[in-house]
C-alpha positions in Angstrom: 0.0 0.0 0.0 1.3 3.1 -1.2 2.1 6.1 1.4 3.1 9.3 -0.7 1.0 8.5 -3.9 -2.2 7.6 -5.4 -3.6 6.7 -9.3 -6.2 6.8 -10.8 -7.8 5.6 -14.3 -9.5 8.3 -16.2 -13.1 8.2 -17.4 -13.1 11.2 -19.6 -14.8 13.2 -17.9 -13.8 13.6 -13.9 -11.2 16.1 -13.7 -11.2 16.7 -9.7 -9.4 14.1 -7.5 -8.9 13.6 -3.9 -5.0 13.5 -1.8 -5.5 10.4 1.1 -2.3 11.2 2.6 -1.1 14.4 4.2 1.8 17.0 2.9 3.4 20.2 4.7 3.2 22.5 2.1 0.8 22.8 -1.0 3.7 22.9 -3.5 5.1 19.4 -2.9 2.5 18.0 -4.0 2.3 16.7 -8.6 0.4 15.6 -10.0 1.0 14.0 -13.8 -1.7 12.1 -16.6 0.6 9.4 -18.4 4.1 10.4 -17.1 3.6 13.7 -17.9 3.5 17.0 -15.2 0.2 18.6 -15.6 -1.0 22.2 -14.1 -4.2 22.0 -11.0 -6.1 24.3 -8.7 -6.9 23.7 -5.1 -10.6 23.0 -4.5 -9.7 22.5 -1.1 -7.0 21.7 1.7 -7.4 17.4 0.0 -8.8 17.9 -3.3 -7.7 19.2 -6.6 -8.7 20.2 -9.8 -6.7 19.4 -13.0 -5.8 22.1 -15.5 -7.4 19.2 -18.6 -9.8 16.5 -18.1 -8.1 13.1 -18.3 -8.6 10.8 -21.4 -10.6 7.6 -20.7 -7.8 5.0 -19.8 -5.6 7.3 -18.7 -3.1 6.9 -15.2 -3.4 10.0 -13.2 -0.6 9.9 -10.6 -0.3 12.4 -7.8 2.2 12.2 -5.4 3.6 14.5 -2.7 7.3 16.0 -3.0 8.7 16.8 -0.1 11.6 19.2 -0.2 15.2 17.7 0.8 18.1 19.6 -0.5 16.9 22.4 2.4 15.9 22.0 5.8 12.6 24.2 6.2 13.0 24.5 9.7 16.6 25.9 10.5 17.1 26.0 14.9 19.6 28.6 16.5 20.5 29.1 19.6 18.5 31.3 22.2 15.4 30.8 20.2 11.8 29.7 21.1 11.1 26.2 20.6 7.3 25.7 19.4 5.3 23.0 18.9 4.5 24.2 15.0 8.6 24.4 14.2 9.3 21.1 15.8 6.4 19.1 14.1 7.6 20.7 10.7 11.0 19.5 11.2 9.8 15.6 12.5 7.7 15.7 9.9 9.8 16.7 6.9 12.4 13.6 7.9 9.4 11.3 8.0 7.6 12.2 4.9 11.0 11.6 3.0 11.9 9.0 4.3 8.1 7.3 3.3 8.4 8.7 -0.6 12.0 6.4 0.0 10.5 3.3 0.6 7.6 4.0 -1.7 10.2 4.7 -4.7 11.7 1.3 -3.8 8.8 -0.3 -3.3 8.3 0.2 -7.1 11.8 -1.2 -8.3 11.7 -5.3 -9.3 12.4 -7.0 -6.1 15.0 -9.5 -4.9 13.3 -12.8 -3.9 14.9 -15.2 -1.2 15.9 -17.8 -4.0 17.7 -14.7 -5.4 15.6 -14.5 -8.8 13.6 -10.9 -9.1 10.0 -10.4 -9.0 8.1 -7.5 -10.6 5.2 -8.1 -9.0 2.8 -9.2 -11.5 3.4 -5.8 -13.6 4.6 -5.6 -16.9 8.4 -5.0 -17.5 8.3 -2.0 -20.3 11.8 -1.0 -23.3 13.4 -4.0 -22.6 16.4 -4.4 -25.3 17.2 -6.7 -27.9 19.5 -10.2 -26.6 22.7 -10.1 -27.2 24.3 -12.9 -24.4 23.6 -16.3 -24.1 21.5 -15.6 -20.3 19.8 -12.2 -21.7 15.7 -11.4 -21.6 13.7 -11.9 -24.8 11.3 -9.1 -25.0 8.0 -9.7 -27.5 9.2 -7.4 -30.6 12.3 -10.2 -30.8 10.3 -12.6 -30.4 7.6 -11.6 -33.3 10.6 -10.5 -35.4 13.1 -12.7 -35.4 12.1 -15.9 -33.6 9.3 -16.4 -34.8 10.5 -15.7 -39.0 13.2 -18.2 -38.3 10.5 -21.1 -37.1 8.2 -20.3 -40.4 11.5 -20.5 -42.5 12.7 -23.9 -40.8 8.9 -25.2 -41.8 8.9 -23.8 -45.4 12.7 -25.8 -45.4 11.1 -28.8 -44.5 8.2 -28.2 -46.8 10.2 -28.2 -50.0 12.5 -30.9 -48.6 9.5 -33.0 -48.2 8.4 -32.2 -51.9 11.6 -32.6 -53.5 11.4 -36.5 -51.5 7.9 -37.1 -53.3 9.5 -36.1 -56.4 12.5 -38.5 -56.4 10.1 -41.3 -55.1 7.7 -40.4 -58.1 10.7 -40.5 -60.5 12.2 -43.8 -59.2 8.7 -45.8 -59.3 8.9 -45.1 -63.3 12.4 -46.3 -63.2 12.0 -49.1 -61.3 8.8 -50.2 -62.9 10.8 -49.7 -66.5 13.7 -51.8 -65.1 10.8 -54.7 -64.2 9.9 -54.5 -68.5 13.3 -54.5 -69.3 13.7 -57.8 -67.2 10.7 -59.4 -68.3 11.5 -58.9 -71.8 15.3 -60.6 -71.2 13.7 -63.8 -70.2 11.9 -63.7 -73.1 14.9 -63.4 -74.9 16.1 -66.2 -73.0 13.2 -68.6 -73.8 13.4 -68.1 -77.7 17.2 -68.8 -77.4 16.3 -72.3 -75.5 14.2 -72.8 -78.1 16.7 -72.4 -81.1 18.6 -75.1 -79.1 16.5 -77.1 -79.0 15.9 -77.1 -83.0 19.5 -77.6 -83.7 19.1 -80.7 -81.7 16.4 -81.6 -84.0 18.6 -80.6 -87.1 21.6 -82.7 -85.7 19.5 -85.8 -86.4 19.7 -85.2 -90.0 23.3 -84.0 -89.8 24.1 -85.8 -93.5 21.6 -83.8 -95.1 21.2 -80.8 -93.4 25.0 -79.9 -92.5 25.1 -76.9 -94.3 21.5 -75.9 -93.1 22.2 -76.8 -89.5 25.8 -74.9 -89.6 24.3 -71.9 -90.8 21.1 -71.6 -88.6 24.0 -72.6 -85.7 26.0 -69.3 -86.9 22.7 -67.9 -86.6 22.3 -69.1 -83.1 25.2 -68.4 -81.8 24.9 -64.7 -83.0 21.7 -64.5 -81.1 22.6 -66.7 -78.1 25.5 -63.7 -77.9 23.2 -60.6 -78.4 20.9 -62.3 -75.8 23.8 -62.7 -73.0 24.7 -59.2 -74.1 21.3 -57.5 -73.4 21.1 -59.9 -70.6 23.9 -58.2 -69.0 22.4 -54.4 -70.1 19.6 -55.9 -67.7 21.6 -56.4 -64.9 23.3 -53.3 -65.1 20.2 -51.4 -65.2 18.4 -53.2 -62.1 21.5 -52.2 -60.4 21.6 -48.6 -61.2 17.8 -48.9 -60.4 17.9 -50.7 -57.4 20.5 -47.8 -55.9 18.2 -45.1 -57.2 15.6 -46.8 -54.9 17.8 -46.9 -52.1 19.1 -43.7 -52.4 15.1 -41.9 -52.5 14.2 -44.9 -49.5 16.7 -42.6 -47.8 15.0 -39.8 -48.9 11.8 -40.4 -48.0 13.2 -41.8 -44.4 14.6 -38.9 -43.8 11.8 -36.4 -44.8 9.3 -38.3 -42.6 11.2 -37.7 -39.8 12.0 -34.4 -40.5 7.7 -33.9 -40.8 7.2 -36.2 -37.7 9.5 -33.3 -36.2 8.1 -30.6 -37.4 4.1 -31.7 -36.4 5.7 -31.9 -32.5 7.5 -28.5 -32.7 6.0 -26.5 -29.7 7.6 -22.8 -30.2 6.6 -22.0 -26.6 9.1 -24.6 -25.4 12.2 -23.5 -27.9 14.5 -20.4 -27.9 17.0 -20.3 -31.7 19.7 -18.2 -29.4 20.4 -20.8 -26.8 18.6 -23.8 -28.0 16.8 -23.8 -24.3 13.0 -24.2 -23.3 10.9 -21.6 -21.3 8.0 -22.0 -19.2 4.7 -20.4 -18.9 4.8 -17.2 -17.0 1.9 -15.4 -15.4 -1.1 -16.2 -13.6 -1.8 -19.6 -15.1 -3.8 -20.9 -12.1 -7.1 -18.6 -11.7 -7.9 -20.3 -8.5 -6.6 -18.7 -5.1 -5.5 -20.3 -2.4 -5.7 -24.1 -4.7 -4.7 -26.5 -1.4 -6.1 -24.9 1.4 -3.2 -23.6 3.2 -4.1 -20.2 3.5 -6.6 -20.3 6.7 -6.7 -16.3 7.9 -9.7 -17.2 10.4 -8.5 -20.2 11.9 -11.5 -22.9 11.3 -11.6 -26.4 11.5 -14.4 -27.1 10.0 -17.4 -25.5 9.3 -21.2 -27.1 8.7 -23.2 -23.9 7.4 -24.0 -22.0 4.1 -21.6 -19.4 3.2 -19.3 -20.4 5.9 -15.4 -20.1 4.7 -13.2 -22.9 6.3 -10.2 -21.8 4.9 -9.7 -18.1 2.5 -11.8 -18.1 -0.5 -13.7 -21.6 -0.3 -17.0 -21.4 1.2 -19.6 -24.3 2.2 -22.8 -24.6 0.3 -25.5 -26.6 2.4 -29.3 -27.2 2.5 -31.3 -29.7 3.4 -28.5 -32.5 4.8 -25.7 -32.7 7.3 -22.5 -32.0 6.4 -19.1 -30.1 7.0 -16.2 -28.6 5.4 -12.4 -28.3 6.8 -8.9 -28.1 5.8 -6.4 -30.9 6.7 -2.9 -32.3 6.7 -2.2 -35.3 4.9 -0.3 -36.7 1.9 -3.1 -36.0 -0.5 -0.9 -33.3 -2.3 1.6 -33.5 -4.8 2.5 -29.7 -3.3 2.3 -29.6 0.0 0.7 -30.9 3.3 -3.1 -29.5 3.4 -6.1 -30.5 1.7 -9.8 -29.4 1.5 -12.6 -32.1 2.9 -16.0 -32.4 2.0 -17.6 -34.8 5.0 -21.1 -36.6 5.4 -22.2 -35.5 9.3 -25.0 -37.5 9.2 -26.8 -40.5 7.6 -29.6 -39.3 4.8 -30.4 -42.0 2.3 -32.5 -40.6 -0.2 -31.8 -36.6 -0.3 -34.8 -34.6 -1.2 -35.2 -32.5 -4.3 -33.9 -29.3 -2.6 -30.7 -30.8 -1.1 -27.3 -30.0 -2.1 -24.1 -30.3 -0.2 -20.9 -28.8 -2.4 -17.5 -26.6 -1.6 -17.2 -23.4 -3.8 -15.0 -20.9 -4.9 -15.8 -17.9 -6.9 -13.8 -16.1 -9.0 -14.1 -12.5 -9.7 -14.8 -11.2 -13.2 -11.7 -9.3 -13.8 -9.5 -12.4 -13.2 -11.1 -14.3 -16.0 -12.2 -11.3 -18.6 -9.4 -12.7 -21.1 -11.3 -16.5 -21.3 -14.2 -13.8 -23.4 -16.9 -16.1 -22.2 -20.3 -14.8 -23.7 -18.9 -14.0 -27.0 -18.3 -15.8 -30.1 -14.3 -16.0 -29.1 -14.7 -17.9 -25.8 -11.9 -20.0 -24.5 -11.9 -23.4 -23.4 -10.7 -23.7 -19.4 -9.4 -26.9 -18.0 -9.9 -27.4 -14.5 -7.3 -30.3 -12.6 -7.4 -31.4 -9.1 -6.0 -34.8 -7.3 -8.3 -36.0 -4.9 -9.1 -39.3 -3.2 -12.1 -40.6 -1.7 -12.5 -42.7 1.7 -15.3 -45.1 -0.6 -13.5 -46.0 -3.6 -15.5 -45.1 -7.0 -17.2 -42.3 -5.1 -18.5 -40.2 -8.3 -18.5 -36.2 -7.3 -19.7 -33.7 -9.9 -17.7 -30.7 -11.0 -19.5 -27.7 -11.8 -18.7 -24.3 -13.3 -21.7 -21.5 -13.1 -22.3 -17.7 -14.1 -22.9 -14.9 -11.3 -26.5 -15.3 -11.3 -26.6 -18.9 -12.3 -28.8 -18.9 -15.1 -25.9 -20.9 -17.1 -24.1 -24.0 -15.4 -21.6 -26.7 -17.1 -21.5 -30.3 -15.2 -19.2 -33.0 -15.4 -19.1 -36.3 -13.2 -15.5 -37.5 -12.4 -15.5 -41.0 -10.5 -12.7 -40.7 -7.7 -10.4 -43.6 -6.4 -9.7 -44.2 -2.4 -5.9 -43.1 -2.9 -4.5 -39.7 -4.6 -5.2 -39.4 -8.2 -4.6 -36.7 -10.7 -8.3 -35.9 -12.6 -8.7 -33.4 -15.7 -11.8 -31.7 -17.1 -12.3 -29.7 -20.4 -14.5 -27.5 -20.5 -15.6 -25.7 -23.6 -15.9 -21.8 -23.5 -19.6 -20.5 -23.2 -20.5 -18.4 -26.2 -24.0 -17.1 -24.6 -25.3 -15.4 -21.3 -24.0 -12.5 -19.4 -20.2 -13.4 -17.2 -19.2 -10.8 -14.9 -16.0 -8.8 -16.0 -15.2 -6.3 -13.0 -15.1 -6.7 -9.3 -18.3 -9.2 -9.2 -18.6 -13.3 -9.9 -17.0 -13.9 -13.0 -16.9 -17.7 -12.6 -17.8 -20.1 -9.8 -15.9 -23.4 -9.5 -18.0 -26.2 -7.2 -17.1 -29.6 -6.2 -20.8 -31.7 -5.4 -21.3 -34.6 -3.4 -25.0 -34.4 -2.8 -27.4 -32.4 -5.4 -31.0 -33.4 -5.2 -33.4 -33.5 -8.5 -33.6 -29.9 -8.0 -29.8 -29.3 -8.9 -29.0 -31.7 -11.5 -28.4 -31.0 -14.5 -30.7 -32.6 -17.5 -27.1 -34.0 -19.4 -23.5 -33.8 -17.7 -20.6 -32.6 -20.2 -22.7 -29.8 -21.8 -23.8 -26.0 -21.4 -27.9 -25.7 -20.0 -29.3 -22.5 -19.0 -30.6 -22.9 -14.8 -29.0 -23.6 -11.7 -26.9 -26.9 -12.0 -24.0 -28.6 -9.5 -24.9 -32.1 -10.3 -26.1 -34.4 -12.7 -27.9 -37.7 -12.4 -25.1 -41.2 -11.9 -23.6 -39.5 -9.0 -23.1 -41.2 -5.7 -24.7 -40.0 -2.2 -21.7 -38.4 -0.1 -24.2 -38.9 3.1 -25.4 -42.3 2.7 -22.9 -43.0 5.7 -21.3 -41.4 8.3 -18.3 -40.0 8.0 -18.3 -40.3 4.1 -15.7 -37.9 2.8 -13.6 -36.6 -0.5 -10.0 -34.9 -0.1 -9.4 -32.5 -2.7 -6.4 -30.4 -3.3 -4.0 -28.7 -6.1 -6.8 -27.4 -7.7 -6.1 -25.4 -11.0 -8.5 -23.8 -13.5 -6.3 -22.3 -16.5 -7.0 -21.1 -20.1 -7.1 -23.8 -22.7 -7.4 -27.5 -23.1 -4.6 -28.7 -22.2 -3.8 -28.9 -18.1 -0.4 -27.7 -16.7 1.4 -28.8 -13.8 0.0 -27.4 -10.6 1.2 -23.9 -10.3 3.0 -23.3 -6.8 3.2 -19.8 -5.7 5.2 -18.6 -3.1 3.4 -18.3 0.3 3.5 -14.3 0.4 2.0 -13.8 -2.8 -0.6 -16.6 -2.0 -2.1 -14.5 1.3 -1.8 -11.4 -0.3 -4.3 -12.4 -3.1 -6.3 -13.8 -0.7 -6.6 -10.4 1.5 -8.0 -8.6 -1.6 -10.8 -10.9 -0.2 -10.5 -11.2 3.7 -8.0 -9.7 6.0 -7.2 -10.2 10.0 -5.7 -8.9 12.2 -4.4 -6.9 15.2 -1.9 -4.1 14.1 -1.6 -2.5 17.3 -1.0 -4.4 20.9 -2.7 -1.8 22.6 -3.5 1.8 22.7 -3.0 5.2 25.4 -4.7 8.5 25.0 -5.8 11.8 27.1 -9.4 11.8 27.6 -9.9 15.7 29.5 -14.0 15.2 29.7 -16.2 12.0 30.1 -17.2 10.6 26.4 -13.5 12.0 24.7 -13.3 9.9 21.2 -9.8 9.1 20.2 -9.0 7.5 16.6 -6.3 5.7 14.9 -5.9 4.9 10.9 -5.5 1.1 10.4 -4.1 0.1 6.8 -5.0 -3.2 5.1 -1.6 -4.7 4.4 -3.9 -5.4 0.1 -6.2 -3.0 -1.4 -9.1 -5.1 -1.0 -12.4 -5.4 -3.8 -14.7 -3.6 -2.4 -15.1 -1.5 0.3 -15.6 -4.0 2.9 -17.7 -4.8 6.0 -15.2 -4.7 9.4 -15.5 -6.2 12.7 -14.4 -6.9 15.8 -13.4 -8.7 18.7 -12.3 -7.4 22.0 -11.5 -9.6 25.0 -8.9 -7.5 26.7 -8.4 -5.2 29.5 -10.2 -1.4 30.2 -9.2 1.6 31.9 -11.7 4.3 31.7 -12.4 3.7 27.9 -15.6 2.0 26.6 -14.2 -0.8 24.2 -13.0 -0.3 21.1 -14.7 -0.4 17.7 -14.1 0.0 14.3 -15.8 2.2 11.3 -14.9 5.1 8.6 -14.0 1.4 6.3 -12.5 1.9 2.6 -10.9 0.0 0.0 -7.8 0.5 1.8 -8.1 0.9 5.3 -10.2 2.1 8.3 -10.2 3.6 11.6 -10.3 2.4 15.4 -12.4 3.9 17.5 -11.8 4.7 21.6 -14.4 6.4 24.0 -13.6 8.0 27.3 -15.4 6.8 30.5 -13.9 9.1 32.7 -11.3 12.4 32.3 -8.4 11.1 32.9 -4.3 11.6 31.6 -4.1 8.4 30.5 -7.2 6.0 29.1 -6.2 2.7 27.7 -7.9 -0.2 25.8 -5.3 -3.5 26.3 -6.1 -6.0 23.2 -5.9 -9.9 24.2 -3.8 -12.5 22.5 -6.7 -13.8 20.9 -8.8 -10.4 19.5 -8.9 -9.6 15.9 -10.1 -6.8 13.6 -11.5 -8.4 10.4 -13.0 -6.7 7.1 -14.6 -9.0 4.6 -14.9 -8.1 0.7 -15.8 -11.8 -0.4 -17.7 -12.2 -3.8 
């Protein structure tokens, strides 16, 4: 959270903003639209007016400047020390020293494995490569890798032509070299068959000598031409037969070079180093996927709406059942898990009964997927679960804000951890939240009565769907349960290894949602008449979603102070509130280990 500075995005038409934090003199503070200084008027001591209204999109930044080349409070000797000089001076160290950490709060940050982290924000003029270990930035990419990939394919294109060619041309040959075969043992046969007259002849030698020694000549000649040609044969079979080999190889080679180039994934393959890359970015739009993250400290919970651990909430009606988070080896990515558990016995649940663990996902996490438009993308969801009743059959739903569109599959789960995977094709129809509100809402069912099943699993219908008939009855016995964890829900149809976020990045997208706390151990002020309020600003450590509702609870120790309370909430903080009993020097309001302050902005 920001101390010095605030943005906003412009609309096109407001040109007066508010200043949430407090400045020493009028001058320090700027105030810029895209990067650039603009002029403003004072409407009053925290607002401003800019000199041009804002374009629509634009990033209005005004920050305060507090002056540090000069002191503005100088001391000398002999002179009178007042209250107004000595707060200016405190207060001109403090304010610098809060615009420091807020300029390096906004520099890439050096993570305990020693990589750097931008914090989810785009990383802007990054240069060409030039060494092996350098950063590829998207016009290099689009310009250069991605040229030399279509000129590697149009390579193997005309390699793979020029193979059908040679093949085409060495079929002819071959097949000529067959005739030219076929035609030598004809040859051969008429020559066995001159033989085989001059055998004839030779019975007659006396009167046929001169006959049979001339049609002999004769013979001979042909017998020779035959052996001759014969030979021409067996030259050219040879020639042909290498001409076969040689386009075998050919071909060989050009189907691997196609089998090659149909695998080719140019997400996984840099030309410079020859060295994959991963998938960057928010893959997994689920928060909080295993459970760990448990900011109000439930076991398990049994009613609807209740959260048992940050951003999974119980839906319940009609049966008994509860909802916790566990440890166990059900997780390929840690030790916790999310349970779905039969509290009581109910054979035949009634129309109206349902009994699933949600999470919903607001709209501006899933705006790219384009659901309700021609363009929608497929998601696939992936979880490992594992039943305590092997072949227990759960349905997995996906539904809209207001439910009027639901998708429902059936998975069948095993009694040990197993990896499951769903695709689910992108809705083209209805109305999905884009902003703050429900964009999607993931639910895993183990009872849904007639009511709640959908008429087909595996397809888009318009109504209020978490089951489908063929599923099994999570509270026909007591006890019953399901372990899920590692659940993922990502763009496209083809599911990723579970993403792993580090733990600090994990809460903090949960507190957009649901923060608690106790920032301050306990508090001191002067009350000089009976029913003296006192105030203190408490800061969420996230911006949340909304401005939420807040919360309290108070078990400690009171000295002439009613106790505390909290109010004045906003998107990024609030205020604690103190009453005097009595006029005292000194009322106090002790917090216990144990009390919290809580503000809630869940979907």
């Amino acid at each position: 959270m920001a101390l010095t500075y605030v943005q906003f995005t412009g609309d096109g038409t407001t040109d007066t903003f508010g200043i949430p934090f407090p400045y020493l003199t009028k001058d320090s503070i700027l105030a810029s639209i895209d990067g650039v200084s603009t002029d403003y008027t004072w409407n009053d001591v925290q607002t401003i007016k800019l000199a041009a209204v804002p374009a629509n999109g634009a990033v209005i930044d005004i920050r305060r400047s507090t002056p540090r080349e000069t002191r503005m409070v100088d001391f000398v000797d002999g002179s009178v020390l007042t209250e107004n000089d000595l707060d200016t001076a405190d207060l001109q160290v403090f304010y610098i020293v809060q615009e420091a950490i807020d300029i390096a709060g906004g520099t890439l940050e050096l993570k305990p494995d020693g990589s750097y982290g931008a914090g989810l924000r785009r990383i802007t003029e990054v240069a060409p490569p030039v060494d092996e270990f350098d950063a590829v930035n998207k016009g290099y990419y689009e310009s250069t890798f991605l040229p030399q990939m279509q000129a590697l394919l149009d390579q193997t294109t005309t390699l793979k032509n020029a193979t059908d060619t040679n093949k085409t041309a060495t079929d002819t040959a071959l097949a000529a070299a067959v005739a030219a075969r076929d035609l030598a043992q004809q040859y051969r046969d008429t020559t066995k068959g001159y033989r085989d007259e001059v055998q004839g002849w030779n019975t007659n030698v006396n009167a046929k000598s001169a006959n049979v020694d001339a049609k002999s000549a004769n013979v001979d000649t042909k017998s020779a031409n035959v052996d001759t040609k014969a030979a021409q044969v067996d030259a050219d079979m040879a020639t042909t037969l290498g001409y076969r080999n040689e386009a075998e190889g050919f071909k060989n080679d050009a189907a691997a070079s196609a089998a090659a180039a149909q695998t080719w994934d140019p997400t996984n393959y840099i030309p410079k180093t020859g060295e994959g890359f991963g998938q960057f970015g928010f893959r997994n739009r689920i928060i909080n996927g295993t459970g760990r993250i448990n900011q109000r400290g439930y076991g398990y919970v049994n009613t609807f709406g209740a959260y048992h651990a940050d951003r999974w909430f119980l839906g319940i009606s009609g049966v008994a059942g509860l909802t916790g988070t566990s440890d166990g080896a059900v997780s390929n990515n840690g030790s916790t898990h999310l349970s779905l558990i039969s509290e009581a016995v109910k054979a035949s649940p009634a129309a109206g009964d349902f009994l699933f663990m949600s999470q919903r996902i607001e709209g501006v996490n899933v705006a790219d997927l384009k659901w309700g438009t021609a363009s929608a993308k497929p998601i696939t969801v992936s979880f490992r679960a594992e039943a305590s009743v092997g072949s227990t059959t759960i349905a997995v739903s996906v539904r809209n804000a207001d439910a009027s569109l639901s998708y429902v599959a059936l998975v069948t789960i095993a009694n040990t951890p197993t990896n499951y995977t769903i695709v689910i094709p992108g809705c083209t129809t209805g109305t999905w939240d884009k902003g703050t509100y429900i964009g999607i809402e993931l639910a895993f069912c183990g009872v849904a009565g007639a009511n709640f099943q959908a008429p087909s699993p595996n397809t888009w219908a318009s109504g209020n769907y978490v089951g489908a008939a063929g599923m099994s009855n999570l509270v026909d016995t007591y006890g019953r349960f399901i372990n899920i964890t590692d659940v993922q829900l990502e763009a496209g149809s083809v599911a990723t290894p579970y993403e792993v976020r580090p733990y600090s990045l994990e809460l903090a997208l949960c507190q957009r949602y649901y923060w608690r706390g106790l920032p301050l151990t306990d508090v001191n002020y002067p009350a000089y008449i009976p029913g003296a309020v006192m105030s203190w600003a408490i800061m969420f450590p996230q911006t949340m979603r909304i401005v939420p509702s807040l919360s309290i609870s108070f078990s400690g120790v009171l000295s002439s102070s009613q106790a505390p309370a909290v109010g004045s909430p906003t998107k990024d903080g609030c205020r604690l509130l103190c009453i005097a009993t009595a006029a005292t020097s000194n009322a106090s309001v002790a917090f216990a280990a144990n009390d919290f302050i809580a503000a809630s902005a869940e979907l």
